[in-house]
Each structure stands twice: as structure tokens, then as C-alpha cells.
N, C-alpha and C positions, 0 to 999 in steps of 0.2 A: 854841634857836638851833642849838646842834651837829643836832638831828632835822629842822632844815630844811637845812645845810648837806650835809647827807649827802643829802639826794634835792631836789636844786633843783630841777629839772623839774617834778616830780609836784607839788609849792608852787607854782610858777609858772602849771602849769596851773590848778591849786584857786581862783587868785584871778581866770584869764582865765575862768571859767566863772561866779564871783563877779559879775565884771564883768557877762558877757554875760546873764544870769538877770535883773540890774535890767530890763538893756535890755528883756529880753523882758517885764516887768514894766510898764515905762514905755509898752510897745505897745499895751498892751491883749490882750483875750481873740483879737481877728479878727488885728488885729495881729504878734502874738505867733506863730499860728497858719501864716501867711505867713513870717516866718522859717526856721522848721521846714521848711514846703516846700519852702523856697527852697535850704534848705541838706541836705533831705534824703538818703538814699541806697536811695532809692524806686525801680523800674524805669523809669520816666520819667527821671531825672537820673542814672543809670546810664547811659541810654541816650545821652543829648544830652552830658554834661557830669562823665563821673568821677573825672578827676584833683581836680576843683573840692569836688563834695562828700563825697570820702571822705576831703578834708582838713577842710573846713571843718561835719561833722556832728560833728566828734570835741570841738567848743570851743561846743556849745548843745547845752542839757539840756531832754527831754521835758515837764518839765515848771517849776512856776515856785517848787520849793523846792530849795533852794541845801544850807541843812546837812545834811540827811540821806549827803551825799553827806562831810562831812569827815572821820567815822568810817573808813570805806570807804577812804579816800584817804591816812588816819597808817596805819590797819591794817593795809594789805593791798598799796597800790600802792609805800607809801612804803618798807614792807623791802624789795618786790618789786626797786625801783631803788636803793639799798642792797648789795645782795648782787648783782646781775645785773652790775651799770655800767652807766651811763646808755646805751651803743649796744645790750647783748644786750636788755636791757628794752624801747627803741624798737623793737629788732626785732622782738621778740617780741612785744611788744602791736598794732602795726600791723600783722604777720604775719594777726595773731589778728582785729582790726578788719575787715583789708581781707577774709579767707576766710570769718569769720564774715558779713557783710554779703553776698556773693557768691551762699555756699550759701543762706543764709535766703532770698535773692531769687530765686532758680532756684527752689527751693521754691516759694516763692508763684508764680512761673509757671506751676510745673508746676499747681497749685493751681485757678490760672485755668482755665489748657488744659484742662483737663475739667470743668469748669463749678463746681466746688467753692468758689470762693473770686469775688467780684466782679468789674467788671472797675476800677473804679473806686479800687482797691489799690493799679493802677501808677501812682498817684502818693499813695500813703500818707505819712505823717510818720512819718520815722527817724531822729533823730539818736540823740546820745548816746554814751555812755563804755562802757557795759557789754560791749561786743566786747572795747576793748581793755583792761576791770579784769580780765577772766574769763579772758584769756590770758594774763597778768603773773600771777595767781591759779594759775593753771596750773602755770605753771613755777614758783612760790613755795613749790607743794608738796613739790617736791621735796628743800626743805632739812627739812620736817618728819622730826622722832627719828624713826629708826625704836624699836622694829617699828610703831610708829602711821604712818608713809609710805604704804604701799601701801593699808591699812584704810580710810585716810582719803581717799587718792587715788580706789579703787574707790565710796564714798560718796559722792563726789560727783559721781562722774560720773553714780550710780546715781538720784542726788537731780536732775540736770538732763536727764537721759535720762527720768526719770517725768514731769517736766514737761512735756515737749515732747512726752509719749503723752497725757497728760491735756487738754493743753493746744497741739495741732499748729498756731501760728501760726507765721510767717515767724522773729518774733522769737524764741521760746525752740528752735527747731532754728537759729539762727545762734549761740545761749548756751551751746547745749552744741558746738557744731562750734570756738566760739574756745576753749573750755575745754581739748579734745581739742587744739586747736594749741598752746597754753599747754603742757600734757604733755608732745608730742612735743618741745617745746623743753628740758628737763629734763635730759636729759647734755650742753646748752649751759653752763650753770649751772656755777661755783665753787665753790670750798669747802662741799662741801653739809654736810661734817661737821661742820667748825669754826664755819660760820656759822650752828646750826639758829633753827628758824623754827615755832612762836615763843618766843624766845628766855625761856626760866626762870630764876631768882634760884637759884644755886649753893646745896645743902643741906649744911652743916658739923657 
């Protein structure tokens, strides 16, 4: 109880996404599939409609398993809003959501515009969480001990910068762009000293 009272948000979300996962369950594969677009943050609904779905891709998940996602969510969002407070964390994962989604989709335009990428993209399925776990992750680093801070920080960018050379889709250059917002949010962050992250058993 105290590990949900400290990050009510990040629970609240866990179980609104709980929720919505059945749903997309009870839709069917075609079904299912229609939500996503409906809700996505595709250049299409970008286009028509982005107040709508850069709120509403954030509460339906790509795909139709739910726990892999609760690890993720005690680990990593739940100190992140813990240590941040519930407003720097919103800011910073929505920061990171909204720029991540932005970039990655200019990306894939640019993508189109020269004939590389389909045209049939600008209405891709986008939702998901991973914009704003990867900038909340971001700025989480920062309470990491040092001297493992900056080792670990450089690691990761290193590891989602490979990705997205290995791997140049819309999504993993929007994964490491929220990552990079997450960082720059960092001397946002409190107590980076007193509160490290992740928190070790005192050696006596």
C-alpha cells in the first residue's frame, strides 16, 4: 500500500490501461485494430485531430498483453513519480510523449518525401506508453550513485541510439528523442543525492 500511495498516478494509470487492454480484447483482432487507429498519433490524426490523440494514445497499449507492462511500471515509472512529484514527472513524461511522437513523425515524413518509407504510414498504429516511460526513465537517471550516473546515462543513450541506426523506424528515433527529453529534464529533479535510484539495503 505505502508503494502505491507514494505514486497514485502511475497505479491509476496501470489499472486504466488494465481496463482498456480487456476492451481491446473483447474487440477482436479487426476490432481491436480500429481503436489503435482511432486513437493513434499517426500523421493522419496529427493532422485532423492532435489535442485528441496525443491524450487519448497515452491509455491503449499496441498490443493485447497487459503484464509485461507492471514490472516497468513498480520499476521504473513508479520511483520516477516518487522522487520527481506527481507535476515535474507529468511534465516530464508528456514533455517527452508529446516531442517524442512529433520528432518520430517528421521523421517518417521525411521518410515518405523521398520515397523510402510507404505512403500508407500516414495512418500507421501508434499508441502507447513508451514516449512517456523513456522520459520519466530519463530523468530517473539522474538520481542513479554516482560515479555509475553518467556511465550509465551515456549507455543508454548509446543502446537506443544503436537502435534506431539498426533499426531507423519512426518509432525507435521517437525512443531515443523522449529518452534525450527525459535527460534534459534532470537538474529539474530533487534530492538527487538523498533519494538515489535504485535505492540499496544500507551495508553495516
Amino acid at each position: 500500500m505505502q508503494l502505491i500511495r507514494g505514486a497514485p498516478l502511475t497505479f491509476a494509470w496501470l489499472v486504466v490501461l488494465l481496463i482498456t487492454t480487456r476492451v481491446q480484447r473483447s474487440a477482436g483482432h479487426r476490432g481491436s485494430r480500429r481503436i489503435q487507429r482511432r486513437n493513434s498519433t499517426n500523421l493522419r490524426r496529427l493532422r485532423t485531430e492532435p489535442s485528441r490523440v496525443l491524450t487519448t494514445s497515452l491509455f491503449w497499449l499496441d498490443d493485447h498483453r497487459w503484464w509485461p507492462y507492471v514490472p516497468v511500471f513498480a520499476g521504473v515509472v513508479a520511483p520516477a513519480e516518487r522522487r520527481l512529484c506527481w507535476w515535474r514527472w507529468l511534465l516530464v513524461g508528456l514533455g517527452a510523449h508529446v516531442v517524442g511522437t512529433y520528432v518520430g513523425q517528421s521523421y517518417l515524413r521525411l521518410l515518405i518525401g523521398k520515397g523510402r518509407a510507404p505512403q500508407r504510414l500516414e495512418n500507421a498504429r501508434d499508441v502507447g506508453v513508451s514516449y512517456f516511460v523513456l522520459g520519466v526513465a530519463g530523468a530517473l537517471s539522474g538520481y542513479t550513485r554516482k560515479p555509475w550516473r553518467s556511465p550509465a546515462q551515456a549507455t543508454a543513450v548509446l543502446a537506443l541510439a544503436g537502435n534506431a541506426a539498426a533499426r531507423p523506424t519512426f518509432t525507435e528515433v521517437g525512443h531515443l528523442t523522449a529518452f534525450l527529453i527525459g535527460l534534459t529534464a534532470v537538474p529539474l529533479a530533487p534530492d538527487r543525492e538523498s533519494k538515489p535510484y535504485p535505492r540499496l539495503p544500507d551495508v553495516s
